[in-house]
N, C-alpha and C positions, 0 to 999 in steps of 0.2 A: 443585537443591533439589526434594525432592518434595512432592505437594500437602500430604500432613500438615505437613510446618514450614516451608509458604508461610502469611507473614500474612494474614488472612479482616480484609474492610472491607466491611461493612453497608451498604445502602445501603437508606432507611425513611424512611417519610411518607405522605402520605395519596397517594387516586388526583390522577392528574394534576398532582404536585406539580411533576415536573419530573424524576423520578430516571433514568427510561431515558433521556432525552436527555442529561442530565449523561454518563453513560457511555459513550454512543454517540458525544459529539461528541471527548470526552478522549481515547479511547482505542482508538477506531476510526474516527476522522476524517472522522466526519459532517459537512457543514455542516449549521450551525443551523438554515438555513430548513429544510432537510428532514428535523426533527424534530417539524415540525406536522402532519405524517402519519403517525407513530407512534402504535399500541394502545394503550390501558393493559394491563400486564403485569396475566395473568391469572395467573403460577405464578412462584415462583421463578425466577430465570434465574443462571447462574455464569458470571463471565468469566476464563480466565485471562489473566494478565500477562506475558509473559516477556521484557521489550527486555532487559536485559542482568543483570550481578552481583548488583546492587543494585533494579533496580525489579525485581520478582518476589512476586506478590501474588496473589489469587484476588477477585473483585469478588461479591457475591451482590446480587442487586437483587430485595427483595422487593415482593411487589403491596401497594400502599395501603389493601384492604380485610383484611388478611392481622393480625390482632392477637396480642401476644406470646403472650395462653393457646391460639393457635391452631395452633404449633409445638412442638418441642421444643427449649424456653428452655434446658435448662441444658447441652443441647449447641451449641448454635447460638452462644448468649452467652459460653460456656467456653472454644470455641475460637478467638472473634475477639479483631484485635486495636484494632480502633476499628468504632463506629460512626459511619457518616455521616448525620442526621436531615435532609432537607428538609422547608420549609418555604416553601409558598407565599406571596410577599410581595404580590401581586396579589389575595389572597384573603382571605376572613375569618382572621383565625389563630388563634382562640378553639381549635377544633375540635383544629388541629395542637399547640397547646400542650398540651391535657391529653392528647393520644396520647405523646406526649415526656415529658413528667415520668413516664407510664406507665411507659414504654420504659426512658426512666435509672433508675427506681427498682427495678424488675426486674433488670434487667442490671445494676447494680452491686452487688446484693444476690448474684449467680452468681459476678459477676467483676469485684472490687475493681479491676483494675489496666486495664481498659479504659477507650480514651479516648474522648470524644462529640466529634462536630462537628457542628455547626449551622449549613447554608447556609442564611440565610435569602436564596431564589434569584428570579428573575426583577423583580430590582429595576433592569434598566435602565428602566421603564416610571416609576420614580419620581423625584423632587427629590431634590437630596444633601441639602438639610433634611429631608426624608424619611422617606428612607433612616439617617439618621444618629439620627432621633425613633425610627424602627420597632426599628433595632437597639439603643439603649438599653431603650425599653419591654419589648422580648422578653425581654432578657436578666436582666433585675430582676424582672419577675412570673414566670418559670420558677424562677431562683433563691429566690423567697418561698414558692412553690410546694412546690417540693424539702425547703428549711428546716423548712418544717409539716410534713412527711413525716421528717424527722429526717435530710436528709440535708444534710449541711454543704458550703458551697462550697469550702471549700478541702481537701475529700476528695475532690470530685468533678473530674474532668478535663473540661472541659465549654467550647471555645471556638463562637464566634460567625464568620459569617462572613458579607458581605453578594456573592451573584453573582448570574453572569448568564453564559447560553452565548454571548452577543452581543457579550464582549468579553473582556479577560486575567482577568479578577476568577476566573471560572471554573478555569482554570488555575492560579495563585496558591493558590487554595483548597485545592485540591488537591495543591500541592506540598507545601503546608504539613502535611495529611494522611501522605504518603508519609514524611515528613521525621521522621516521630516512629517510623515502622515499622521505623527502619533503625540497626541496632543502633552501626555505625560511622558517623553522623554526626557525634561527636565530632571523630573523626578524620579527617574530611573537612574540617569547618570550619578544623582548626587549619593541617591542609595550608594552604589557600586566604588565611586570615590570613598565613602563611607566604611566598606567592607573591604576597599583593600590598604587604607591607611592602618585599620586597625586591627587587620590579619597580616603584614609585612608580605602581600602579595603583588607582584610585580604589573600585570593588566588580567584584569576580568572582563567574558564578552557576558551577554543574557542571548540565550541561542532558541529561536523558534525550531526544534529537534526535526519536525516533517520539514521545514524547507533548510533549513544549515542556513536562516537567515539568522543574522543577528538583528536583534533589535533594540540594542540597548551597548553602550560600553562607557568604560569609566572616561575620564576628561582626557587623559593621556593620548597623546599621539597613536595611530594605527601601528603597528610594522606587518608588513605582508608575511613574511616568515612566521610571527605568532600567530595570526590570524589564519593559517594555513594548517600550523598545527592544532589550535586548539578545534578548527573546523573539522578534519580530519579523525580527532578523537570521537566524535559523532558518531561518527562511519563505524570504528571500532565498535565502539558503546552498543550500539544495534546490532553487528554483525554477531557477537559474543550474545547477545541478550537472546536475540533469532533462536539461537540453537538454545542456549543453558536456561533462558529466562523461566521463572516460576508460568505454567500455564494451567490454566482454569481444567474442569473437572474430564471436561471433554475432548481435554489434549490441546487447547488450540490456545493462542499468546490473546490474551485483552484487546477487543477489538479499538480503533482507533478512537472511538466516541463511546459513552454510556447507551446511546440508541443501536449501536452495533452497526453505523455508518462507515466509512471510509474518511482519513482527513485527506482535505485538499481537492478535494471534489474527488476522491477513489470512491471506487464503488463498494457499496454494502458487501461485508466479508473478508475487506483488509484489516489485519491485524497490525497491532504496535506493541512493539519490547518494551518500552519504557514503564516504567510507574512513578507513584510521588517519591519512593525509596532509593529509586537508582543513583548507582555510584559509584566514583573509577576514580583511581592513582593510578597514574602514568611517570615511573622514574625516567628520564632521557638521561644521555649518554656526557652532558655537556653538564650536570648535576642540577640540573632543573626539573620539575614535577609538574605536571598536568593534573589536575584534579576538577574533578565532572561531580554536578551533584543537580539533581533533579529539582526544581523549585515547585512543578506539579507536573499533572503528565505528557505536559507538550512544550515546555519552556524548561532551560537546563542551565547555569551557573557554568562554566567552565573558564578557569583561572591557569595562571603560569605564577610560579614561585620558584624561590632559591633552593633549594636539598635544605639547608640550612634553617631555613625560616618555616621549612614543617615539622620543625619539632616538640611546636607547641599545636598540637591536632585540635587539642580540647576546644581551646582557644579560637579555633577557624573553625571549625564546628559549630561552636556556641554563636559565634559571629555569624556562620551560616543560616541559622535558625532564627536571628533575629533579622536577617535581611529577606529571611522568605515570610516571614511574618511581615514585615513592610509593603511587600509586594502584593499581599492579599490585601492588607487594606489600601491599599492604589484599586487594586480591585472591584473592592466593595466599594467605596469612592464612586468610580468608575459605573460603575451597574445599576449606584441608586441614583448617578446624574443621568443617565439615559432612560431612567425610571419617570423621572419627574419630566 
C-alpha cells in the first residue's frame, strides 16, 4: 500500500497533553517512564505504520500550539481518516474543550465522513468515580457545545475514551481507533464468531503482535480483565521466545521483516520471536486456558476457553487452520484489490 491510500490518524491537543508519548509508547515501545523526558513537539512529526496487511497507517502528531487556521485544513482534514483529540484529565479542560469543538466543527464541515476520538488521557492519577464524573461531564458539554454550532450528535462520529500509558486502557483505545480504519473488519469478526461457536471458545482477540493492538474480535462484548490477559500473554509469548526461540545460523532471532528492517519504523537489525508456528497454552488458576497461536508472523489468534472445552485439541486445531486459511484469502482479496 502506498502512502496516498494509507489511512492518516491525527493525532491533536493542546502542549503537554500527552500525544507524543501515546505514540511512542504504542508503537515504538517506549516504556512509559521514559516519556517524562520527552519535548513538546515543536513541528509536525509522521510515523509510518507498517506490521503487516491490515495495520498500515501513517500517524501525524501535531504540536499543541499548532491551530486549525494555522495549516492547510482542507488538505490535512480531506485526507484523514480519524482524528485522534487528547485531552488532559490532570488539567483544567476548559481550554482543551473549546480547541475540540473547534477542531470537529472544522473538520467535519471538510469531511463529513471522519471519525473523532477523544482520549481523555492520563486518568490513572484519578478515582473510577472520577474518572467516570470526568467522562460523562466532557462528553455532554462538547455535545451541547457542537448542537449550538448546528451540529447534531448523531452526524457526528465522535467517541470517548478514558487512558492512560500506565496501563492496557492505552492500547484498547487504540485498537478501537484502528478497528474502524479497516475496511475488512466485518470479515474478520464473522471469521472469529465462526471459530469460536464451533471450537466452544469463550472470546477470541486477532492481536497485531509488535503493537498488542488488536484488530479484530469476535461480536461479543469486550471485558477488560480478558482483554488484559490475553494482552499480557504477548508479553509472555515473546519474552520466552527472546531467550529459547529457534535462531538462524548466526545466533541471531529472524529479523522483524524478510528485508531485515525493523517493524514499526525500528531500525534495521531488530529482531522478532515470533514465526508462523508459534504457540502457547496458558492453564490459569480459575480453570480457564489461554491459548496463542500465530496466524503468520505479525498477527496472533489468542483465545480464552473453559479447562473443559480443551479437550477436544484436534478439533480447535483443525478449526484453527481453517480460519488462518480464511484470513490469507481476506488477504489475497485484499492485495489483488489494491492491485487493480
Amino acid at each position: 500500500m502506498d502512502n496516498l491510500n494509507k489511512p492518516k490518524i491525527l493525532l491533536m491537543g493542546l502542549r503537554r497533553s500527552g500525544k507524543s508519548s501515546i505514540q511512542k509508547v504504542v508503537f515504538q515501545k517506549m516504556s512509559p517512564h521514559e516519556t517524562l523526558f520527552l519535548e513538546s513537539s515543536v513541528k509536525v512529526a509522521k510515523h509510518d505504520v507498517n506490521n503487516n496487511s491490515f495495520v498500515q497507517f501513517s500517524i501525524w502528531d501535531f504540536p499543541g500550539q499548532l491551530g486549525p487556521d494555522e495549516f492547510d485544513a482542507v488538505s490535512v482534514f480531506g485526507e484523514a481518516g480519524s482524528i485522534v483529540f487528547i485531552i488532559d484529565a490532570q488539567d483544567d479542560t476548559q481550554e482543551a474543550e473549546g480547541k475540540l469543538v473547534e477542531t470537529v466543527n472544522m473538520a467535519f464541515e471538510i469531511n463529513p465522513e471522519l471519525v473523532f476520538e477523544v482520549f481523555i488521557h492520563k486518568v490513572d492519577g484519578l478515582s473510577e468515580e472520577n474518572k467516570i464524573d470526568l467522562h460523562r461531564t466532557l462528553r455532554q458539554r462538547v455535545s451541547d457545545e457542537l448542537t449550538q454550532l448546528g451540529k447534531s450528535s448523531s452526524a457526528l462520529h465522535i467517541t470517548f475514551h478514558l487512558t492512560s500509558i500506565y496501563d492496557h486502557s492505552i492500547f484498547e483505545a487504540f485498537s478501537k481507533v484502528i478497528q474502524k480504519l479497516i475496511p475488512q473488519y466485518p470479515t474478520l469478526e464473522s471469521l472469529l464468531d465462526m471459530y469460536i461457536s464451533n471450537s466452544r471458545v469463550e472470546k477470541a482477540f486477532l492481536f497485531d503482535v509488535l503493537s498488542k493492538i488488536y484488530i479484530a474480535t469476535d461480536s461479543s462484548p469486550v471485558d477488560n480483565a480478558t482483554y488484559e490477559l490475553c494482552s499480557d500473554m504477548i508479553d509472555v509469548v515473546i519474552d520466552i521466545s527472546s531467550i529459547y526461540g529457534v535462531k538462524n545460523e548466526d545466533g541471531c532471532l529472524p529479523p522483524a521483516d524478510d528485508s531485515g528492517a525493523g517493524g514499526m519504523g525500528q531500525p534495521a537489525g531488530t529482531y522478532f520471536p515470533c514465526d508462523n508456528e508459534t504457540s502457547s497454552i496458558i492453564k490459569l488458576s480459575t480453570n480457564t486456558v489461554l491459548y496463542l497461536r500465530q496466524v503468520n508472523r505479525f498477527l496472533a489468534m489468542v483465545c480464552l476457553l473453559k479447562e473443559e472445552n480443551f479437550d477436544k485439541f484436534g478439533l480447535i486445531n483443525y478449526n484453527f487452520q481453517m480460519f488462518r486459511q480464511a484470513i490469507q484469502d481476506v488477504f489475497n482479496a485484499k492485495a489483488k484489490q489494491g492491485a487493480n
